[in-house]
Legacy VTK file of the C-alpha trace (Angstrom):
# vtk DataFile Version 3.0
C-alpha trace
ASCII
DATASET POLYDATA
POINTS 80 float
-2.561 5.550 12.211
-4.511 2.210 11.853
-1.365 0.015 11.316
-2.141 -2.492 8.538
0.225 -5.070 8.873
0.523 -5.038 4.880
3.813 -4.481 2.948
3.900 -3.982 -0.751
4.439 -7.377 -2.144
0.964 -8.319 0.221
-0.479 -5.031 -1.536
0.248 -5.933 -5.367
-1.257 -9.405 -4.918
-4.622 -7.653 -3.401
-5.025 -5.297 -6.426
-3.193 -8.051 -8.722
-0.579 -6.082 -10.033
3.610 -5.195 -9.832
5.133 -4.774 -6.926
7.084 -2.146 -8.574
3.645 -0.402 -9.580
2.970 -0.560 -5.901
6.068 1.343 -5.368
5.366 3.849 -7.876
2.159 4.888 -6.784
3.225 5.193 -2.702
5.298 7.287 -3.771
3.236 9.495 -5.823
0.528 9.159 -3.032
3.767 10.683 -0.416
4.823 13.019 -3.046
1.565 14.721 -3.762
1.012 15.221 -0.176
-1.976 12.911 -0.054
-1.578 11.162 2.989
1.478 11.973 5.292
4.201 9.993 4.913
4.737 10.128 8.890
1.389 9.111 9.752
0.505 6.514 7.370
3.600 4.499 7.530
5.021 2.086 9.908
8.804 0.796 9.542
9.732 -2.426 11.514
12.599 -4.541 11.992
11.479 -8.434 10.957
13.749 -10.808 11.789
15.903 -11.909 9.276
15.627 -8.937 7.346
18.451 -6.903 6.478
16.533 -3.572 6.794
13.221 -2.280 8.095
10.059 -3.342 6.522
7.302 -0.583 5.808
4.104 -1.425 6.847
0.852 0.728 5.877
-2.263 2.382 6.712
-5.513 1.632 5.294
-5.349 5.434 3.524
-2.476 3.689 1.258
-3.216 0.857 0.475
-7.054 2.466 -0.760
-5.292 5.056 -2.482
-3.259 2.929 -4.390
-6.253 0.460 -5.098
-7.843 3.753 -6.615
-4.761 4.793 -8.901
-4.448 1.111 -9.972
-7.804 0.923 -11.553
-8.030 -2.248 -9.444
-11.058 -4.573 -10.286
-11.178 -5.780 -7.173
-11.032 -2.100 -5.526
-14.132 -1.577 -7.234
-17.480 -2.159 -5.666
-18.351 -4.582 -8.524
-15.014 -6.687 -8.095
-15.410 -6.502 -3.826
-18.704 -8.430 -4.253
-17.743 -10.932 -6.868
LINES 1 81
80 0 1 2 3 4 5 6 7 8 9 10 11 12 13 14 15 16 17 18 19 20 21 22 23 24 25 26 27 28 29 30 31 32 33 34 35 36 37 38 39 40 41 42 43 44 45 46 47 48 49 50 51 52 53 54 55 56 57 58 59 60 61 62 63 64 65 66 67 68 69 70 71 72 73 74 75 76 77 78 79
């Protein structure tokens, strides 16, 4: 796994949208078997956090770029 160091909340500002959309489509990206769960996902203690923050792979974070309908995913919205 190229580790990313990118949590969701980094993620929905990137593709401009919810964090909860973020959510929803990691797990639909897990859930359909897409990208492996094991693989493409890093979980790290931060300190002062209560829990471990995930942390993902490139694979992700383009895969939910793609099922965002991102502008700036797009090659036209990379190069504006």
């Amino acid at each position: 796994m190229v580790a990313v160091p990118i949590y969701q909340a980094q993620i929905a500002n990137v593709f401009e949208i919810d964090r909860s959309v973020v959510t929803k489509h990691i797990g639909n990206v897990l859930k359909s078997k897409e990208v492996k769960e094991k693989s493409n996902v890093q979980k790290m203690h931060i300190e002062n956090s209560d829990k471990p923050v995930a942390f993902y792979s490139l694979d992700i974070i383009l895969a939910v770029g793609y099922r965002a309908n991102s502008v700036e995913f797009t090659p036209v919205g990379i190069l504006s």
